[in-house]
Backbone bond lengths (Angstrom), bond angles and torsions (degrees), N, CA, C in turn:
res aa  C-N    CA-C-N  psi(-1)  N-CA   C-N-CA  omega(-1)  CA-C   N-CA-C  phi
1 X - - - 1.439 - - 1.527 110.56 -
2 X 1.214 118.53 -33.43 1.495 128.78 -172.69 1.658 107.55 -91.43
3 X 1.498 119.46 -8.23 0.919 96.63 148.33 1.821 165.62 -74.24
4 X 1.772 93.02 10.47 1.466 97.81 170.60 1.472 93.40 -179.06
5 X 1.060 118.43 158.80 1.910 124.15 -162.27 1.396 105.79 -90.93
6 X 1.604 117.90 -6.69 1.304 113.89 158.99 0.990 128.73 -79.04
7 X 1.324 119.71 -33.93 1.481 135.62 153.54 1.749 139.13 -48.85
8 X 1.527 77.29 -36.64 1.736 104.93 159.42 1.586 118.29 -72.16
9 X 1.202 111.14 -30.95 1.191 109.49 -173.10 1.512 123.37 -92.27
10 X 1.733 104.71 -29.91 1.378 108.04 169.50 1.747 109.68 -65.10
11 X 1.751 108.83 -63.48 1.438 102.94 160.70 1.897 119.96 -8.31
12 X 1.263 98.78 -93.65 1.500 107.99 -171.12 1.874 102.83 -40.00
13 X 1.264 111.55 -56.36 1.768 114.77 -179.05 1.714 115.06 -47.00
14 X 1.647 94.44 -40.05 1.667 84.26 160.53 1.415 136.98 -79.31
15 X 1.544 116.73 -21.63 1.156 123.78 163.77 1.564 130.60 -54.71
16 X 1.555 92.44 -31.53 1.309 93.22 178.50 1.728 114.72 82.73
17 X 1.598 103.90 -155.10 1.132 115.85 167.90 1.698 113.24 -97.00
18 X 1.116 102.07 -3.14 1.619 107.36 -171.13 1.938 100.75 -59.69
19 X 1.392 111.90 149.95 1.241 113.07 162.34 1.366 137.65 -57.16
20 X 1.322 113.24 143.15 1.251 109.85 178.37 1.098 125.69 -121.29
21 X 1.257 142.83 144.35 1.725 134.04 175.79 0.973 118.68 -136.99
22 X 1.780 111.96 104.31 1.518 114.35 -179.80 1.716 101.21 -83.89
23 X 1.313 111.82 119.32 1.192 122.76 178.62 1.597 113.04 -67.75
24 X 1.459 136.28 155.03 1.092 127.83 -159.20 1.932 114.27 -89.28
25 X 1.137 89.45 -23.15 2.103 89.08 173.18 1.805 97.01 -70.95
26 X 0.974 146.79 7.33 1.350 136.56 -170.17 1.669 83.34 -129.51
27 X 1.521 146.95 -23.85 1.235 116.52 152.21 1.390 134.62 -83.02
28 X 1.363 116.05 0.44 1.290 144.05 -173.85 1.827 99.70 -105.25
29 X 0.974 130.72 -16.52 1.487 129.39 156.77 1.832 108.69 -79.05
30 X 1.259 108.56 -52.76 1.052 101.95 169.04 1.557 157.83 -71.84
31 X 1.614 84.05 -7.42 1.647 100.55 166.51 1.453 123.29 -95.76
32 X 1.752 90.02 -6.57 1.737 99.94 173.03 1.433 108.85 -96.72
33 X 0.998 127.22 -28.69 1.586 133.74 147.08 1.422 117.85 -42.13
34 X 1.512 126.77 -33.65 1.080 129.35 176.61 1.074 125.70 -61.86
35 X 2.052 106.91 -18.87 1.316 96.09 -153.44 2.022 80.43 -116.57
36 X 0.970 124.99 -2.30 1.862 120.53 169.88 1.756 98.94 -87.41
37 X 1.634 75.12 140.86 1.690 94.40 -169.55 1.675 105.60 -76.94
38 X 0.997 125.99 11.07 1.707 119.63 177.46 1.452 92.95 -117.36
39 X 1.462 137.04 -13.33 1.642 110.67 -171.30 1.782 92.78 -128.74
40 X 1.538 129.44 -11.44 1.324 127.72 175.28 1.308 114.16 -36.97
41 X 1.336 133.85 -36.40 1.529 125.25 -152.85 1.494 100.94 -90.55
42 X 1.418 113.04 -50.62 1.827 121.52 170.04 1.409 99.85 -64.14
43 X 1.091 124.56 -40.04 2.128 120.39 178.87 0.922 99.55 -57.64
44 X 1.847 147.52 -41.30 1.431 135.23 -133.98 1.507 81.53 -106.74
45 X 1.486 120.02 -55.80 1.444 108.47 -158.54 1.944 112.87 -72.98
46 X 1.458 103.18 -0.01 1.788 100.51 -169.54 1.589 79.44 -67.53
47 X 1.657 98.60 -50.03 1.994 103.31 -150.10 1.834 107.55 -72.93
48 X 1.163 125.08 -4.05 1.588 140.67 -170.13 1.565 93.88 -103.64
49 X 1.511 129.83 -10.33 1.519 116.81 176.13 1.554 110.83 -135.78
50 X 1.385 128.37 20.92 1.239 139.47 150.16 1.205 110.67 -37.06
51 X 1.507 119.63 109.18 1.582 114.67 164.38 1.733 113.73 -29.20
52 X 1.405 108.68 158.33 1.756 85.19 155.59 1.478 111.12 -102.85
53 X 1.370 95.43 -2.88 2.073 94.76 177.35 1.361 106.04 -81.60
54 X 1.225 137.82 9.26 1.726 146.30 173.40 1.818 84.99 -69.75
55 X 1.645 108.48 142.32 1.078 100.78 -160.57 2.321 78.61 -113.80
56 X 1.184 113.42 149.33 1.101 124.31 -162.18 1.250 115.83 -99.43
57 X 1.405 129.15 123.09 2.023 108.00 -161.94 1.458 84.78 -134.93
58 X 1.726 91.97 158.88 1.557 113.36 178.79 1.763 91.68 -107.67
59 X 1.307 124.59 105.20 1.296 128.26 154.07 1.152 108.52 -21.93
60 X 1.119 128.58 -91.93 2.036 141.66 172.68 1.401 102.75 13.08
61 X 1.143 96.93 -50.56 1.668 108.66 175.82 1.784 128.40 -73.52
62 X 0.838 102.58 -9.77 1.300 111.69 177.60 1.992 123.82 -116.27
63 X 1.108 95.14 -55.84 1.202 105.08 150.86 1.770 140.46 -151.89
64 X 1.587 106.36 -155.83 1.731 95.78 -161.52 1.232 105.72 -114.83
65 X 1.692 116.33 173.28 1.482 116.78 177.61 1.776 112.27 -55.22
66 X 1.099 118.13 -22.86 1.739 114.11 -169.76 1.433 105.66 -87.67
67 X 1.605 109.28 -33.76 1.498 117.26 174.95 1.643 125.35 -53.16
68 X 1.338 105.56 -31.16 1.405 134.37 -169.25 1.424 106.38 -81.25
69 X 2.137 108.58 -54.06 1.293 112.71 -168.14 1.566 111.13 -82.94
70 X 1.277 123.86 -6.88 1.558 146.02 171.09 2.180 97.87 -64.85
71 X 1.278 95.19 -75.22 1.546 95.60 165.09 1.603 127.99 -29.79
72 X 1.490 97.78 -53.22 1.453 111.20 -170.71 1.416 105.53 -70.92
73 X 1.505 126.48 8.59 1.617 92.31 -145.40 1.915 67.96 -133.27
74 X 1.630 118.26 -26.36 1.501 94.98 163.35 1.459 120.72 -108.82
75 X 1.659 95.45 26.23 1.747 89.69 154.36 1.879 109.54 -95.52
76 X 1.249 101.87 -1.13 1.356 94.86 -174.44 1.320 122.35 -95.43
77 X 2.120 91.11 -10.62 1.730 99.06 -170.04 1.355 120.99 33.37
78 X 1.446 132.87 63.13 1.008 135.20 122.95 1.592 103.20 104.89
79 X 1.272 102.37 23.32 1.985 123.02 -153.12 1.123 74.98 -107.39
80 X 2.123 130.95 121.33 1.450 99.87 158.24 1.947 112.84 -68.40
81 X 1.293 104.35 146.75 1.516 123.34 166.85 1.862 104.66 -42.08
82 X 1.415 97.07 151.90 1.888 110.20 -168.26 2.035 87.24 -92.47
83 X 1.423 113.78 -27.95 1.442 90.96 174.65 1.531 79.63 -170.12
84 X 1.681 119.44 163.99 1.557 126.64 162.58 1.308 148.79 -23.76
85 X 1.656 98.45 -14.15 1.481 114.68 -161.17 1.507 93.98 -132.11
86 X 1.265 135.26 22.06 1.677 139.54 -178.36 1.766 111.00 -73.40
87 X 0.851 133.38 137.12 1.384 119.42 156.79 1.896 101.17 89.93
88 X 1.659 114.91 -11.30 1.501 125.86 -129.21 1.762 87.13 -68.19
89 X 1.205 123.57 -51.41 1.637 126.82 -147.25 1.508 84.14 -81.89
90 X 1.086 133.17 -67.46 2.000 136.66 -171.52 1.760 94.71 -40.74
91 X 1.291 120.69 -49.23 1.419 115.47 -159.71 1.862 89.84 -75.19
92 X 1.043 118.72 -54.26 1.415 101.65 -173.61 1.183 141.12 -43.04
93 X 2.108 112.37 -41.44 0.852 154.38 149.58 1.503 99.06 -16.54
94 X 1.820 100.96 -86.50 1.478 122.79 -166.64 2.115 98.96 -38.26
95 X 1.428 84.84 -40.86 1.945 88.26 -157.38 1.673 109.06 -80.72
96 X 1.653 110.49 -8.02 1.403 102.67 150.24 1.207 125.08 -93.23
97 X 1.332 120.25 6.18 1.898 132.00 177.59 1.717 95.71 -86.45
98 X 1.101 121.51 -59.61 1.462 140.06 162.67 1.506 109.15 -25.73
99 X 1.389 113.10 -62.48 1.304 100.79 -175.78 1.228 100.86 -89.78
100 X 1.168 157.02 -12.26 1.481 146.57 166.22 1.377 108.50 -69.72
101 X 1.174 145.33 -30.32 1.554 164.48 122.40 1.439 92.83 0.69
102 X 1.483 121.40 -62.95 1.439 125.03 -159.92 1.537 117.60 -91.25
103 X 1.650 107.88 2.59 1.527 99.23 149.75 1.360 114.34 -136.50
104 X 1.224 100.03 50.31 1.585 121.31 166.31 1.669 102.32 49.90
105 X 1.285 92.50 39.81 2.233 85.72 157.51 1.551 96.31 -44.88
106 X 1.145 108.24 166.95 1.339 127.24 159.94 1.511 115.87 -141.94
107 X 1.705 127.24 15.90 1.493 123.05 143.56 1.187 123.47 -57.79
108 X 1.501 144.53 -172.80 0.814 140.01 -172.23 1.640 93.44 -129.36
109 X 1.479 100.57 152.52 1.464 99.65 -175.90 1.779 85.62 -108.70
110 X 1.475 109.39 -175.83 1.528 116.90 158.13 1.396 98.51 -167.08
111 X 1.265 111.25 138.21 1.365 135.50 165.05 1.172 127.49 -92.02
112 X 1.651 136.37 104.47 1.346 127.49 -159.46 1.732 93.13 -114.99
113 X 1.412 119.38 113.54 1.080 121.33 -174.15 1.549 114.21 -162.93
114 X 1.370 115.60 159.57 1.701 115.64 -139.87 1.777 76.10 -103.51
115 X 1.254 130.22 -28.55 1.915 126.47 -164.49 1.350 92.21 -76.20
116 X 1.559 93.24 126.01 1.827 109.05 174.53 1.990 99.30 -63.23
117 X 1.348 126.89 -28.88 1.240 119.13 -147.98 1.605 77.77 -86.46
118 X 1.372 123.64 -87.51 1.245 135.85 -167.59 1.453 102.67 -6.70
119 X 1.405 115.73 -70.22 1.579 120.24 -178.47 1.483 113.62 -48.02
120 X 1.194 120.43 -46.02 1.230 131.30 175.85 1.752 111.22 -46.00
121 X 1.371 116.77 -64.85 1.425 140.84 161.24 1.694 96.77 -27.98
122 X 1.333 99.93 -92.45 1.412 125.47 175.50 1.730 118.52 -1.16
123 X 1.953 93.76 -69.14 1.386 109.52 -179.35 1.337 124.84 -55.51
124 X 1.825 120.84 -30.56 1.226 129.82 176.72 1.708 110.95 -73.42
125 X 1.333 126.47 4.18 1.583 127.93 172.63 1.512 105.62 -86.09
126 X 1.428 128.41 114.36 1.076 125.47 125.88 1.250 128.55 22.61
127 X 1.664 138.81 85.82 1.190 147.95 -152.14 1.812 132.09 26.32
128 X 1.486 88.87 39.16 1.567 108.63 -176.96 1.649 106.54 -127.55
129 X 1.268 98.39 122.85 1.565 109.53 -168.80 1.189 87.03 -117.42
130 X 2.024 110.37 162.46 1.624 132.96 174.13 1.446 92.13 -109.65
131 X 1.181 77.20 175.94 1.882 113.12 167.63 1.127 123.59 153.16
132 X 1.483 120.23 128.95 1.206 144.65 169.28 1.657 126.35 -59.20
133 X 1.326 137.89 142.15 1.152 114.71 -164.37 1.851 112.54 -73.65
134 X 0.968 113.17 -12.98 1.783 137.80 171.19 1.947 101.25 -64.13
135 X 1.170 91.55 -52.82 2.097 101.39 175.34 1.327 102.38 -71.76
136 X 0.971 127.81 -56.25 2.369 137.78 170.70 2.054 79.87 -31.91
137 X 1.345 115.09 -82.32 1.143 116.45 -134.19 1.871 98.26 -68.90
138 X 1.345 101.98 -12.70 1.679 106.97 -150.79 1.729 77.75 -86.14
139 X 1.437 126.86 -14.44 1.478 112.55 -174.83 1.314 117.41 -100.46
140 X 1.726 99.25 -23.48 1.307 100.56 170.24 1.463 119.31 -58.53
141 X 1.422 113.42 -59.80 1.612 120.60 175.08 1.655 123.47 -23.71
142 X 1.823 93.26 -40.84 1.658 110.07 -169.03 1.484 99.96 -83.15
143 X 1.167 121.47 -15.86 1.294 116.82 173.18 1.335 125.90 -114.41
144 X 1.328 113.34 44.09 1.430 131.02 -167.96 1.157 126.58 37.60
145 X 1.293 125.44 23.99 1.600 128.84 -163.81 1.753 91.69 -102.97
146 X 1.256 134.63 -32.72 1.319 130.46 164.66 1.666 128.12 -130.87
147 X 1.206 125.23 155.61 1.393 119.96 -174.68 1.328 99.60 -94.37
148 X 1.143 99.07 144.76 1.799 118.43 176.07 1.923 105.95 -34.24
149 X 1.308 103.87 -48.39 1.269 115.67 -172.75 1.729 111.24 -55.86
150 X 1.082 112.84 -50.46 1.604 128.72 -176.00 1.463 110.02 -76.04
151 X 1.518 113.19 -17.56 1.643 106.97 173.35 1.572 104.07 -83.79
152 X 1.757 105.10 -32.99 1.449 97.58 -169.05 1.254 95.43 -99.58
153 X 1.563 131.26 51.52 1.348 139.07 157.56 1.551 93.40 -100.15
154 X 1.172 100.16 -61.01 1.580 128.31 164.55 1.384 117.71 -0.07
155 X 1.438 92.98 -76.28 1.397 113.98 -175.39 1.766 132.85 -75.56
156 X 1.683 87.66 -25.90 1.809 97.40 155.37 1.348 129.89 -64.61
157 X 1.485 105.40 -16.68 1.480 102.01 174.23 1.501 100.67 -107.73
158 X 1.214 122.69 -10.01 1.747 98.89 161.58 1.585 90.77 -70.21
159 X 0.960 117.83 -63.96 2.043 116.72 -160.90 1.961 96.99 -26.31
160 X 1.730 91.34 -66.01 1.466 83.63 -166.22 1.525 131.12 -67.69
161 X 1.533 106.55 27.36 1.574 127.61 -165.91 1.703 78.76 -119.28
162 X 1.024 142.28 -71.66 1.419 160.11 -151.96 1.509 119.69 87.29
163 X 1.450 98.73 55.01 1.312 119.76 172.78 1.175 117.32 -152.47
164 X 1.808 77.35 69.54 1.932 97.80 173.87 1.550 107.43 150.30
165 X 1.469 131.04 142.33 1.454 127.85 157.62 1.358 131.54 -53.34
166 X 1.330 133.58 171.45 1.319 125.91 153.57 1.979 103.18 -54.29
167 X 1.214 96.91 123.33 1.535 100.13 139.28 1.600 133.16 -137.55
168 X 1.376 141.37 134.80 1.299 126.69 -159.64 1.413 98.53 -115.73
169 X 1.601 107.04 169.25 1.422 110.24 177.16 1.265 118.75 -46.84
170 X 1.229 132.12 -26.84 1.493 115.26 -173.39 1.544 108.47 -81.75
171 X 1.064 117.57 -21.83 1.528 120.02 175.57 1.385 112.28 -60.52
172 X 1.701 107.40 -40.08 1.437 108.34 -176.02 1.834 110.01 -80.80
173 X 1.027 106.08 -43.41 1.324 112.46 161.22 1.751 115.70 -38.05
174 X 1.192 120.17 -60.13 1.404 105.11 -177.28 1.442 120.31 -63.36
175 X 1.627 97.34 119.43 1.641 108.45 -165.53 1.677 129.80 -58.84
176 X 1.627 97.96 -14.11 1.906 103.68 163.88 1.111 115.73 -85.80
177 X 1.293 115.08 2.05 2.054 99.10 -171.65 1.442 114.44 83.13
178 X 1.197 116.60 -22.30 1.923 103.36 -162.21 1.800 102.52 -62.58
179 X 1.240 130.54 -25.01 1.162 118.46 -162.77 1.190 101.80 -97.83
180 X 1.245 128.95 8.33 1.951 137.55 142.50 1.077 106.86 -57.65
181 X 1.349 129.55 -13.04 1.463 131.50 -169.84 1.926 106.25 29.12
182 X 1.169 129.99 -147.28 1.309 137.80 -159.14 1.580 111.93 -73.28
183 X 1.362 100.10 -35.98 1.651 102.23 -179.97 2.155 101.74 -67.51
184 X 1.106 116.71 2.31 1.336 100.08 178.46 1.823 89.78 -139.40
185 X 0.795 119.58 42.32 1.329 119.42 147.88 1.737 124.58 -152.84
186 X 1.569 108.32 174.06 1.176 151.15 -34.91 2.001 109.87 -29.14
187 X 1.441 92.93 127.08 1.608 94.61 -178.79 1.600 115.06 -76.49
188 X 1.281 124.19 -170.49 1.692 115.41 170.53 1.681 99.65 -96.08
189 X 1.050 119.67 126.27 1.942 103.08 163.68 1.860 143.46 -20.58
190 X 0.726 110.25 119.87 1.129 106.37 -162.83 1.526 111.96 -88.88
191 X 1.751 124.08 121.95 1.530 135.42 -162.55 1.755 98.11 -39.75
């Protein structure tokens, strides 16, 4: 999302006014990102354009270390993990959707995240939908809020960030998604 203010801006336009909660292991990834010289410049500007109405949560509170490593271990399907902390912020995410699942919230959660597995994970919770920022834009298009052309403007500057494939307008243009291939699926349900 922080890679370019157009991107930022469709993001936020789809969000709406609805709430948001950047949970705190996903600002704590990113301030440690801030400080390695290959991911600092996308780390500094995600955490420098945080709404301040994003409402701010202490995980701790929601759930536990086994809850988290339960997540992690079928977002990884059976892949051993590249180090302890892989998958770490999506699995937490998923494992407070999980336990809100288990006293029948009935908001909707959504997971906006670039890991095909996580979303995958994600989508099987109980009023918790994925999406990729490529799936965000592939719905915007379908709902006239952007032209095919401007998502796959979109999407060249995730590519040329390397956070994201080529995708071109006709991909976004086709109205099922399949030619998003994986980076735009599992999608969120559609009203």
């Amino acid at each position: 999302m922080a890679v370019d203010p157009t991107i930022t801006a469709a993001v936020l336009a789809e969000l709406g006014n609805n709430p948001v909660m950047l949970v705190d292991v996903v600002v704590d990834e990113l301030e440690y990102r801030a400080t390695q010289p290959q991911t600092a410049h996308l780390a500094q500007s995600a955490l420098d354009t945080v709404p301040t109405n994003w409402i701010r949560v202490d995980t701790g509170r929601y759930v536990d270390l086994g809850q988290v490593q339960d997540a992690q271990a079928d977002v990884a399907d059976g892949r051993p993990l590249n180090d302890d902390m892989q998958h770490w912020a999506e699995s937490t995410i998923i494992a407070m959707g999980r336990s809100a699942a288990q006293t029948t919230s009935t908001s909707v959660k959504m997971l906006l995240s670039e890991d095909y597995d996580a979303r995958r994970v994600a989508s099987l919770v109980p009023q918790m939908s994925a999406t990729s920022i490529h799936g965000l834009l592939h719905s915007r298009v379908h709902a006239n809020h952007l032209t095919a052309t401007q998502a796959a403007t979109m999407a060249d500057l995730l590519k040329g960030a390397d956070r994201g494939p080529e995708v071109t307008a006709e991909d976004f243009a086709d109205p099922t998604g399949r030619r998003l291939g994986r980076v735009g699926h599992p999608r969120p349900p559609r009203p």
